[in-house]
N, C-alpha and C positions, 0 to 999 in steps of 0.2 A: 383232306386226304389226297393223297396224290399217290402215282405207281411211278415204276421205273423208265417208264418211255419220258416223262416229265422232266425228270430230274436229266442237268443238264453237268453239275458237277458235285462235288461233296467236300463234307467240313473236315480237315483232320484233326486232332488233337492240340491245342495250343500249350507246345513245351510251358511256356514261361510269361507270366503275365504284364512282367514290365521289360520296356526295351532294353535293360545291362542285363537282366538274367537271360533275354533273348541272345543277345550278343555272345553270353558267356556259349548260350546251347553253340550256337556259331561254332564259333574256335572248336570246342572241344569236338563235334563231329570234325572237324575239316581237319584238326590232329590225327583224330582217330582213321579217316578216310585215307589221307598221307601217308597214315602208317604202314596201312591195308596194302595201298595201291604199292609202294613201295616196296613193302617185303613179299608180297605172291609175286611183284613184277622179276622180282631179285629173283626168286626160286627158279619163276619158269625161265629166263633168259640162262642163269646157271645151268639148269639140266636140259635146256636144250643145247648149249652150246659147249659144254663137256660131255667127250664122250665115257670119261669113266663114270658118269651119271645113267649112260642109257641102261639104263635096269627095271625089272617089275616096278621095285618099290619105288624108286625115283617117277619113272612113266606116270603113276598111279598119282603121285604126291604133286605133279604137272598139273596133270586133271584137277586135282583139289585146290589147287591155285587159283586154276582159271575159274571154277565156281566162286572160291572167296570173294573172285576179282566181281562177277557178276552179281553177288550178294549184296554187295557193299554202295553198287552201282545203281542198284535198285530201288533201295531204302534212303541212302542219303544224302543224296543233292538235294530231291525236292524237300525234304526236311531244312538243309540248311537254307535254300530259298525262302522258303517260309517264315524262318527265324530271322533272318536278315531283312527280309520285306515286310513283313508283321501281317502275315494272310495266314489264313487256314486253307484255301480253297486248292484243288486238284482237280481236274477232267475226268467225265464218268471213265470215257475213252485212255485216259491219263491210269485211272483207277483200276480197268482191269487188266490192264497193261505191268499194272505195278502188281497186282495178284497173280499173274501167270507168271514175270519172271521172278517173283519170290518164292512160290512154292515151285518151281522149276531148278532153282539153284540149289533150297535146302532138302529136293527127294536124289537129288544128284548128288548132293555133298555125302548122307547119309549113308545113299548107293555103294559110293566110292569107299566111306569108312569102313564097310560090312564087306568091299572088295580086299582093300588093306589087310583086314585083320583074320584073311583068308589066306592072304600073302605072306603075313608072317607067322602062319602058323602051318604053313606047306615049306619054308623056307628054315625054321628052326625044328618041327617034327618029322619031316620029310624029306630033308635036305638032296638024297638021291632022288629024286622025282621032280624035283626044283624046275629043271629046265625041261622037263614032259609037262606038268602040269601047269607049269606058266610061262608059257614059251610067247614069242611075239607077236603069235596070232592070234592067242586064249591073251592074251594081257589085250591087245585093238577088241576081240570081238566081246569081255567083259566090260569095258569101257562105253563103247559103245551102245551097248544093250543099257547100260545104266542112264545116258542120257536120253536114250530113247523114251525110254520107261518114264521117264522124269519129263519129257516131253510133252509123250501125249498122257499122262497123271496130271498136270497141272492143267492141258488144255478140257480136257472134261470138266475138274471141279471148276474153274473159269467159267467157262460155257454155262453151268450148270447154276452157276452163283449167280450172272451177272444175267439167266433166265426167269429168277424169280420176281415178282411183284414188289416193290416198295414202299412203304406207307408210315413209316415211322421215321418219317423226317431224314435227311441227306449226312447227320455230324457222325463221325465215328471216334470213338475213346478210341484213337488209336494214332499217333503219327505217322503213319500209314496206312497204305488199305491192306485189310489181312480178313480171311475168311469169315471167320468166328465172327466178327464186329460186323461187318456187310450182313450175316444172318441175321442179326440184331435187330436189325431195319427191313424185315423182310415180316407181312402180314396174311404168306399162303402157307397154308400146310405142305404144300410140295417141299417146303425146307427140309421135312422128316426124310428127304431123300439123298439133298446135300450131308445131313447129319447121318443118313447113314453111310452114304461115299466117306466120311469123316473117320466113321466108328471102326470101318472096313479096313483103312487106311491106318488107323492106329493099332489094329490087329499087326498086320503087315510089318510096322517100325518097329514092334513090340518083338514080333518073331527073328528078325533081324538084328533088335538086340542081344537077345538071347543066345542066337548064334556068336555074336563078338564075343559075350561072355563065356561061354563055351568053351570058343577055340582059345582065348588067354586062359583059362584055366588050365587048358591040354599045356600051351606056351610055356606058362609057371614052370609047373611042373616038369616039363624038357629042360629047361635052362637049372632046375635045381639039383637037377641032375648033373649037371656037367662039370669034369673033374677041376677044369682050369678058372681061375678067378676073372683070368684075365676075357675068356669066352663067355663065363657069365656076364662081364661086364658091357660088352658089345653085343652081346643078347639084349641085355636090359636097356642101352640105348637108342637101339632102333623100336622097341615094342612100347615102352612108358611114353613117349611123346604121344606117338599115335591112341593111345591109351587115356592121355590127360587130352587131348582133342575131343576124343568119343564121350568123356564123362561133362567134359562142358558142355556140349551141344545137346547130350542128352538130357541132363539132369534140369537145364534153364530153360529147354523146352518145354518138358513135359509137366515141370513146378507151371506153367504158367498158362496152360492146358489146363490142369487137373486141378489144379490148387480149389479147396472149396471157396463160396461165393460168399461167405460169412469174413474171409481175410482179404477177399479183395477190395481193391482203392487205386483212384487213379496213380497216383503217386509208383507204389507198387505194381501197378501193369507195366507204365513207362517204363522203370527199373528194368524189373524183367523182359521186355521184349527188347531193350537196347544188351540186356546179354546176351540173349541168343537171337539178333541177328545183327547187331553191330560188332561187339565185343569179337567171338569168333574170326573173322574174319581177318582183323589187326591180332590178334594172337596169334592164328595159326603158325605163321612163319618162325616167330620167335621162338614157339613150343620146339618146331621140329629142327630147325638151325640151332639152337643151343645143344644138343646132344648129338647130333650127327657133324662127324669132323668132318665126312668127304662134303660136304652139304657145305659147310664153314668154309673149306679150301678153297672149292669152287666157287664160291658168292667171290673168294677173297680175290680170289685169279681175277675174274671177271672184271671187279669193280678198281682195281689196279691197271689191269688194262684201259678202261675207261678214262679215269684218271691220266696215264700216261698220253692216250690219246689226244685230251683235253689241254694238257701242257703242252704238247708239239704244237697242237692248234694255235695255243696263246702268244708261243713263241714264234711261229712262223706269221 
């Protein structure tokens, strides 16, 4: 038996049992990280550095960047280290390191969607109120309040997790360290406390959902209204990306949360926890860049710039 003072670091999940399927895990995170890092880097440099970008939704869709950017950063280096070195082990220190800034990025990412879909539904149903209601001090001090909230929300269940006692051994089902699985290994009844910070917490995302869904149903409904085809069609471009974002995040969350314990498998956890926290992150950009043209022009300006820049260099 042992507690948590003892334990010095802990086992993650071994992707792949031989070295080529190790290697394969390799590559395909370090594709997927590439991608990540590359398209939220493209965003945030585009909409900071156009100013026909500076807007609510653009502001807002910065912020979701920088979260993917810290999502991605969190989970999977040390994953591909692992696969490439053929270890399992992490630092306790390492360990809640990696649990504050994941649940720090995905209560912010969530924050930010529930902000979004506030935005666009003040912007297609309220269009005269647009710039009262989300003007550039209510757009900093929403923002704001969201990471805060995501801040000190991650540093309690942290605190609170990495408080309890230990006793069932250091390994977690999980290529990562993630709440759920650290409770696992926990042999005080004070968990029913973390579990209920948990249960409280999914009240919360729950209620947040429901608001998203909410205000696209007001959304729909505005846009099916509108006499021009062509205004429908730039309605529905800016609302269905942000839309196909919320239902990834939400739906491969919560399957993987709630899912009963009669279908679960390791195989099946992996899967699912590389949806919803690797996947998202390399998607995001592509979701919201394929249907937003200013989004497209600007990436396009930008990286043409760069380019050009690049060729003076070569040539001088």
């Amino acid at each position: 038996m042992s507690n948590s003072s003892s334990i010095s670091h802990f086992l993650l999940l071994a992707l792949a049992d031989t070295w080529q399927l190790q290697l394969l895990h390799f590559c395909l995170f370090l594709g997927i990280s590439l991608a990540a890092l590359l398209g939220n880097g493209l965003i945030i440099s585009a909409v900071a550095c156009s100013h026909l970008l500076h807007t609510p939704m653009f502001f807002f869709l910065l912020n979701l960047a920088l979260t993917d950017l810290g999502s991605i950063l969190t989970t999977v280096p040390k994953a591909m280290h692992n696969s490439l070195w053929d270890t399992r082990n992490i630092s306790y220190r390492g360990c809640a390191a990696q649990v504050f800034f994941f649940v720090f990025c995905a209560i912010t990412e969530f924050s930010l969607l529930t902000i979004m879909s506030y935005d666009r539904y003040v912007s297609i149903c309220k269009p005269l109120h647009y710039g009262t209601l989300l003007g550039s001090r209510a757009c900093a001090h929403m923002a704001a309040a969201a990471w805060a909230s995501a801040f000190l929300y991650s540093l309690l269940h942290t605190a609170n997790t990495f408080s309890l006692p230990l006793c069932h051994g250091n390994a977690l089902g999980q290529f990562f360290c993630e709440i759920p699985h650290i409770l696992k290994l926990s042999c005080s009844h004070s968990n029913l406390r973390e579990l209920g910070l948990i249960a409280a917490s999914a009240c919360l995302l729950l209620s947040s959902f429901v608001f998203i869904v909410f205000s696209y149903v007001r959304i729909f409904r505005a846009v099916l209204r509108i006499p021009s085809e062509q205004g429908r069609h730039k309605a529905f471009s800016t609302c269905l990306p942000h839309l196909a974002v919320v239902s990834l995040f939400v739906s491969t969350g919560m399957f993987a949360y709630l899912k009963p314990p009669s279908i679960s498998s390791p195989s099946l956890d992996l899967a699912l926890s590389v949806l919803y926290s690797v996947v998202p992150p390399a998607l995001n950009p592509l979701i919201y860049s394929l249907r937003n043209q200013e989004l497209k022009a600007a990436a396009w300006r930008l990286m043409t710039g760069w380019f050009g820049n690049i060729k003076l260099l070569a040539n001088y």
